[in-house]
Chimera marker file (.cmm) of the C-alpha trace (Angstrom):
<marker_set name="trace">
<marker id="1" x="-40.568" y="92.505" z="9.789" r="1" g="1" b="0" radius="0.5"/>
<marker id="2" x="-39.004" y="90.428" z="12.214" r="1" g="1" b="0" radius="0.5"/>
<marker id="3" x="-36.867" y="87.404" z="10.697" r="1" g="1" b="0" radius="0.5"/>
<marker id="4" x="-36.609" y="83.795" z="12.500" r="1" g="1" b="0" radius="0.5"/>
<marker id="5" x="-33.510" y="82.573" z="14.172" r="1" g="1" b="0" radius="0.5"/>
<marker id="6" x="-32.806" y="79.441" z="12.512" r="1" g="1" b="0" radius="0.5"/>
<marker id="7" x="-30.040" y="76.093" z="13.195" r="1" g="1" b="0" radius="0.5"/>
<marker id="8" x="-27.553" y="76.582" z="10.700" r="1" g="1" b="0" radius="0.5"/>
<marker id="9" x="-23.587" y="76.895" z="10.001" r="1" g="1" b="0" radius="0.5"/>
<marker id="10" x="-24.082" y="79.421" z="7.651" r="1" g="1" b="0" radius="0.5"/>
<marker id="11" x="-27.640" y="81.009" z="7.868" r="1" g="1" b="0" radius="0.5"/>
<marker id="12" x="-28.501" y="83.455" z="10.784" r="1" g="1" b="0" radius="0.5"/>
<marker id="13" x="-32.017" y="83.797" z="10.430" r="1" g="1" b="0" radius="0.5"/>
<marker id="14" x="-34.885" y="83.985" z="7.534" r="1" g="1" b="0" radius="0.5"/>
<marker id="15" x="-38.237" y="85.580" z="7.245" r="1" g="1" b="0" radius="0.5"/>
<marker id="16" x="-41.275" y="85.874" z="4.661" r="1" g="1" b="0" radius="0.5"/>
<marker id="17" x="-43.239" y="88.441" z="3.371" r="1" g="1" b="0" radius="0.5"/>
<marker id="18" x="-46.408" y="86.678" z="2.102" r="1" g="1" b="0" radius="0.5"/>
<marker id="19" x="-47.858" y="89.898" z="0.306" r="1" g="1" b="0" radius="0.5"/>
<marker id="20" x="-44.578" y="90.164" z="-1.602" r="1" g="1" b="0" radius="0.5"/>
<marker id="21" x="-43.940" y="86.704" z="-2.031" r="1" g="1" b="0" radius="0.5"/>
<marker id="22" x="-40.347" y="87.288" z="-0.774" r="1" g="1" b="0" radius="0.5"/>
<marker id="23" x="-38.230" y="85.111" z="1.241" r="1" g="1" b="0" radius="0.5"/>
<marker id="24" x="-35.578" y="87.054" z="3.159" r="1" g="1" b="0" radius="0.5"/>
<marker id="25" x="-32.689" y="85.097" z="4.196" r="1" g="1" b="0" radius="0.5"/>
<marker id="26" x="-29.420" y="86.675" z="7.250" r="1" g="1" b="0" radius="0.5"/>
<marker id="27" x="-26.500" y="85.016" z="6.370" r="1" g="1" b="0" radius="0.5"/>
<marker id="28" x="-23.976" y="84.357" z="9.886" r="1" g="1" b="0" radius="0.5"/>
<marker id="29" x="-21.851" y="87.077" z="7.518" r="1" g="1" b="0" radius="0.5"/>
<marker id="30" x="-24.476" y="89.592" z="8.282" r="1" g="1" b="0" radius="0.5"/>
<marker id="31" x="-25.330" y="89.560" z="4.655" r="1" g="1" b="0" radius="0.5"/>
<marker id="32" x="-28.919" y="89.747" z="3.759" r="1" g="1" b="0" radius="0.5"/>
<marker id="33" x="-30.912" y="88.497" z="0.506" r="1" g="1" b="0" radius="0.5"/>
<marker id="34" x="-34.400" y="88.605" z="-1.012" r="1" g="1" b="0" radius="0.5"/>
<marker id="35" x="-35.514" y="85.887" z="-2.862" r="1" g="1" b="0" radius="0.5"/>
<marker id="36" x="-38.745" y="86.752" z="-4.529" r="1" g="1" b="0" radius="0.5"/>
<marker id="37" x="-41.101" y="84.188" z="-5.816" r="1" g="1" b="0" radius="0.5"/>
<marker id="38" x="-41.707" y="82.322" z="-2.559" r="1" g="1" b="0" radius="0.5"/>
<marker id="39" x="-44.705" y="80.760" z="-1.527" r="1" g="1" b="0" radius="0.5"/>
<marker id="40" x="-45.757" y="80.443" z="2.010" r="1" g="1" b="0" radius="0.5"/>
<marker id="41" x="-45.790" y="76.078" z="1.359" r="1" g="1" b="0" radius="0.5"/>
<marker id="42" x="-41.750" y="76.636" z="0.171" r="1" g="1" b="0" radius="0.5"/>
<marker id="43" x="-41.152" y="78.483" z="3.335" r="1" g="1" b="0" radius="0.5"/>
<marker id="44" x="-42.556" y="76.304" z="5.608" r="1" g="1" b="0" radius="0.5"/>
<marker id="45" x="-40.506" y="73.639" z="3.815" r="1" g="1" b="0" radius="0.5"/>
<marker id="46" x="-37.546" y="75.785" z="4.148" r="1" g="1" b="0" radius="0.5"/>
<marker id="47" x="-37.930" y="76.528" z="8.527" r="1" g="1" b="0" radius="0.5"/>
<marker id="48" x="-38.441" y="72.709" z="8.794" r="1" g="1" b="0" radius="0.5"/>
<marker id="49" x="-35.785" y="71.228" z="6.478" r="1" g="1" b="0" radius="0.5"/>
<marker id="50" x="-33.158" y="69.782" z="8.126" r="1" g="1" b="0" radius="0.5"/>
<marker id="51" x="-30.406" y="71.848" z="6.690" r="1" g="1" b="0" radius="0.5"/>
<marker id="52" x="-31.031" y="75.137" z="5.578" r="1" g="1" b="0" radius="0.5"/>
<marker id="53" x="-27.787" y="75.898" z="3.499" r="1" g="1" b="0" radius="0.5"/>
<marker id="54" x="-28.635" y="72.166" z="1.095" r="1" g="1" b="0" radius="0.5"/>
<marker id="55" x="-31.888" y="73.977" z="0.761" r="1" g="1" b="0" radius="0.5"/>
<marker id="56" x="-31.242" y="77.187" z="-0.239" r="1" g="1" b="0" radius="0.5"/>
<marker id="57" x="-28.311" y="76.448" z="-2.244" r="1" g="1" b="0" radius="0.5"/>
<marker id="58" x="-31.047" y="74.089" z="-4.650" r="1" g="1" b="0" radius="0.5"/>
<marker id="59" x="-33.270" y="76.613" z="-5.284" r="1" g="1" b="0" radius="0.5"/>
<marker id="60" x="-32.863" y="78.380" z="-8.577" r="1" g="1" b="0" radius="0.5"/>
<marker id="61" x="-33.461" y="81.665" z="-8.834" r="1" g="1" b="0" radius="0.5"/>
<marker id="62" x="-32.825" y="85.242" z="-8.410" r="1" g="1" b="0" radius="0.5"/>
<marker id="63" x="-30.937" y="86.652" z="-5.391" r="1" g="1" b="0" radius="0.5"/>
<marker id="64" x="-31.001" y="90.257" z="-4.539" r="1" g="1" b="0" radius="0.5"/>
<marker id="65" x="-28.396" y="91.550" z="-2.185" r="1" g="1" b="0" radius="0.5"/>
<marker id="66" x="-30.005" y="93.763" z="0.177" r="1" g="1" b="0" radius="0.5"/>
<marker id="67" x="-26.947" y="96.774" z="0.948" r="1" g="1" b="0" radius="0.5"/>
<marker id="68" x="-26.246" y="97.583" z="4.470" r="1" g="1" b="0" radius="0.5"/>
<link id1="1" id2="2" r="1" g="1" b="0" radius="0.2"/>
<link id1="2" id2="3" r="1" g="1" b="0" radius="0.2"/>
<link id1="3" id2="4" r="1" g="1" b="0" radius="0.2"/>
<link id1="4" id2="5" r="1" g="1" b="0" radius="0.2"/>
<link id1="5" id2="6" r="1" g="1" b="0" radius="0.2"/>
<link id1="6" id2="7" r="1" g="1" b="0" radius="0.2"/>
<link id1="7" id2="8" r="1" g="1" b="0" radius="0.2"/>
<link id1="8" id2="9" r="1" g="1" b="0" radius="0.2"/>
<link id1="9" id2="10" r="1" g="1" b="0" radius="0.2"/>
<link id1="10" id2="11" r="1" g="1" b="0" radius="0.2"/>
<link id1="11" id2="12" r="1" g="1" b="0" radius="0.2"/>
<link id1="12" id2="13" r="1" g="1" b="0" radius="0.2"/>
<link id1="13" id2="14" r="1" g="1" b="0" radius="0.2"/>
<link id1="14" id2="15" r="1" g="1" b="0" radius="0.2"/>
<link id1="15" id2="16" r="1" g="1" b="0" radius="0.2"/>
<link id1="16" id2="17" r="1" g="1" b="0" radius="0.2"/>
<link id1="17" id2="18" r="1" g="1" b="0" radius="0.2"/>
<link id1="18" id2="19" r="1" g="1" b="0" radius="0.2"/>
<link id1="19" id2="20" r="1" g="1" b="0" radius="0.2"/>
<link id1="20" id2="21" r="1" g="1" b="0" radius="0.2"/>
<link id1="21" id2="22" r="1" g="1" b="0" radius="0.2"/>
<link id1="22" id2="23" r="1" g="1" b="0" radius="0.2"/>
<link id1="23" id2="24" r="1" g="1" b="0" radius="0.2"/>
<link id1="24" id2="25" r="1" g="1" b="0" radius="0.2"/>
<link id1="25" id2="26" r="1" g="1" b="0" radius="0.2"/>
<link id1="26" id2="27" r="1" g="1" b="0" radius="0.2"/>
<link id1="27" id2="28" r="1" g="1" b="0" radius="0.2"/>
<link id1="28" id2="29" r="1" g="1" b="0" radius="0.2"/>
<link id1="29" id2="30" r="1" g="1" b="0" radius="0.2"/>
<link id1="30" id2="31" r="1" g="1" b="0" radius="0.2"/>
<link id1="31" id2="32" r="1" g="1" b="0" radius="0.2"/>
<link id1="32" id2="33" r="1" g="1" b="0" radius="0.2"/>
<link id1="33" id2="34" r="1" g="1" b="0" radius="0.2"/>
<link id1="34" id2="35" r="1" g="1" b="0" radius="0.2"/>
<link id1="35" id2="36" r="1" g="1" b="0" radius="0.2"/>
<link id1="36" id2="37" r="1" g="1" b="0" radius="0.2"/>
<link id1="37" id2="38" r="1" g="1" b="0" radius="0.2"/>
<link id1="38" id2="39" r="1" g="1" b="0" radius="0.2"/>
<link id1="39" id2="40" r="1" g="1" b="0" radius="0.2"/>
<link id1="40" id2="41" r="1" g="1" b="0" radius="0.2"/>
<link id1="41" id2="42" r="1" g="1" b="0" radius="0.2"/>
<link id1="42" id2="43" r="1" g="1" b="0" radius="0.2"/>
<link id1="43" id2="44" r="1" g="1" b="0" radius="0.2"/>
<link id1="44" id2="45" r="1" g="1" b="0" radius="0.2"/>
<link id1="45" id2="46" r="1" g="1" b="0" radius="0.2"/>
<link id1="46" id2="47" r="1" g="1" b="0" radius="0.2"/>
<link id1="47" id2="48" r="1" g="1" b="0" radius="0.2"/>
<link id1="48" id2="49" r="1" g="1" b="0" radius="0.2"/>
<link id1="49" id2="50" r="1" g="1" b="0" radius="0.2"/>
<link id1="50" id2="51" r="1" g="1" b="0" radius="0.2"/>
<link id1="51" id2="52" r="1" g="1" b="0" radius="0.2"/>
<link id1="52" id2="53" r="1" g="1" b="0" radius="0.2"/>
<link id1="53" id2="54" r="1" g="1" b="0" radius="0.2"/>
<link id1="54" id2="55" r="1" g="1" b="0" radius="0.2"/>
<link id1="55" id2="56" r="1" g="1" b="0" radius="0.2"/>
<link id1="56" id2="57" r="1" g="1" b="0" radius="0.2"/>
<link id1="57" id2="58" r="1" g="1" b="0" radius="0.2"/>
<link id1="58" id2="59" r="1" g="1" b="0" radius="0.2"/>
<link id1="59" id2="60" r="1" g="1" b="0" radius="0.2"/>
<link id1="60" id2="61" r="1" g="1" b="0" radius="0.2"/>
<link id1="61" id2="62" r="1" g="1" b="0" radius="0.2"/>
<link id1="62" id2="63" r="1" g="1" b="0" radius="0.2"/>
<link id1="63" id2="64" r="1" g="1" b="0" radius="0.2"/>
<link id1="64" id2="65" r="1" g="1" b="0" radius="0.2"/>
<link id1="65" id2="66" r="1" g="1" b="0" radius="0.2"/>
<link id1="66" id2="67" r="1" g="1" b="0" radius="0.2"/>
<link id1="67" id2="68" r="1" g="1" b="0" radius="0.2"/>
</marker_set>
């Protein structure tokens, strides 16, 4: 899966897996996360709000380190 480059000061890039319900977010770190419980409306919301850190950081939740 290929993630989306995205305007941000600390987020890289994010992607979604609709079959998994699983938003996948690149830190600038090189960190990666999976956020599962997504929906494809929440993502949308996500690639078009104006700052993607404010967003994130308000969502409750688990977040699962991916390892390198």
């Amino acid at each position: 899966m290929e993630l989306t480059s995205v305007e941000s000061s600390h987020v890289a890039a994010i992607g979604y897996l609709e079959s998994d319900q699983v938003l996948l977010v690149r830190y600038k770190d090189g960190s990666l996360y999976a956020l599962p419980g997504w929906n494809s409306v929440a993502y949308d919301q996500l690639l078009h709000a104006s700052s993607k850190g404010k967003a994130l950081a308000a969502c409750a939740g688990p977040r699962i380190k991916i390892p390198r």
